[in-house]
Residue, then its C-alpha position, 0 to 999 in steps of 0.5 A: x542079849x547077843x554076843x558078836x564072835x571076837x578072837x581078842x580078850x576083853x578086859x573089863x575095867x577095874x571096880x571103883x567105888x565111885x561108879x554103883x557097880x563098882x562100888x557093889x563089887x568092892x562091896x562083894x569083897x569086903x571080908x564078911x567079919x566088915x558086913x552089917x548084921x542086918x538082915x537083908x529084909x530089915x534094910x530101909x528100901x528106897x522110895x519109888x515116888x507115886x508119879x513115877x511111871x509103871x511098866x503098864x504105862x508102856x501098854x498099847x489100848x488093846x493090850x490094856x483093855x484085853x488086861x481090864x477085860x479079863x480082871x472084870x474091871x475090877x479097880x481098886x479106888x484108891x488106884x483109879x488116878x493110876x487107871x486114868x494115867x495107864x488108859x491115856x499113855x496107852x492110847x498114846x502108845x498106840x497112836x505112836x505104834x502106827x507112825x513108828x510101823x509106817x516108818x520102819x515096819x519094812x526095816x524090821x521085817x528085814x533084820x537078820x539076828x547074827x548072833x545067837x541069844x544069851x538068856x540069864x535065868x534066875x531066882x529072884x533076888x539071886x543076881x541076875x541084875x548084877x550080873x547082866x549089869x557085869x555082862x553089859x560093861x563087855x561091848x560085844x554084848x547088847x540088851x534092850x535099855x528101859x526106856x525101849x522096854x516100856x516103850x516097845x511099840x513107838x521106841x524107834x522114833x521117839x528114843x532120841x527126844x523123849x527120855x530126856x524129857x521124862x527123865x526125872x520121872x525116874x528115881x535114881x535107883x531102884x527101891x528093891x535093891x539100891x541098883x541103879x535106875x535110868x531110862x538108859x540102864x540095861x532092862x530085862x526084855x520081859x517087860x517089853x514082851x507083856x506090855x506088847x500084850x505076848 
């Protein structure tokens, strides 16, 4: 996340409980006497569909080979169809890698970052999603959105056709949390950085 330099204020819109992150906020208020008693441990999790894809779709051959190789190719039986579907998408990805550097290597080696990073660090479960959801409602703020985190190495070129083509692949929120899901949504960049293999 980078933050351009602004001398005026930014007022952020008021929650609504018709948008998710508005309706969280409003939930954030309730007086806690209105709160369920159950725990959040009890509470049902939505289902993330089998043929949904994983954040290991977006590896390139190298990175995954490098990944099996190290695990003695240990794969579980009941996971092979996921090691067949992460073997094809990662040559896949390496095969988009080339054309994307062919296209716009030049063009990233020359970007300059203005703007110093904004790291969020965080236990899990401590609302760091919440709150870099809230710092992205402020325009001054950027991040990577999901579909450039699981597809770092080709997203420049084929960010613009493919996500609407695969975007019911993705369940509309996430199954830890009930926060919203979306190619589009804001991703944390760790992602991007192992599938890159670093």
């Amino acid at each position: 996340i980078t933050m351009k330099k602004s001398t005026e204020p930014i007022i952020l819109p008021l929650p609504s409980a018709g948008d998710p992150l508005g309706s969280r906020l409003v939930a954030m208020n309730t007086a806690s006497a209105e709160r369920p008693t159950v725990s959040y441990s009890d509470a049902p999790l939505h289902r993330y569909p089998r043929w949904a894809p994983r954040f290991w779709h977006g590896m390139d051959f190298v990175t995954w080979m490098r990944l099996l190789v190290r695990n003695r190719f240990d794969v579980a039986p009941v996971r092979l169809s996921m090691f067949t579907t992460v073997t094809i998408s990662s040559l896949l990805n390496s095969a988009s890698s080339l054309f994307e550097r062919a296209l716009f290597s030049h063009r990233i080696r020359n970007v300059k970052i203005e703007e110093p990073p904004l790291f969020v660090l965080g236990h899990w479960r401590s609302g760091t999603t919440l709150l870099h959801e809230l710092l992205m409602l402020d325009p001054r703020h950027t991040c990577p959105n999901t579909y450039q985190c699981m597809a770092p190495h080709h997203f420049l070129w084929t960010e613009w056709f493919f996500p609407p083509l695969i975007r019911w692949m993705l369940p509309a929120k996430r199954p830890m949390d009930g926060m919203s899901a979306g190619w589009d949504r804001p991703q944390e960049d760790e992602f991007a950085l192992v599938n890159l293999g670093l």
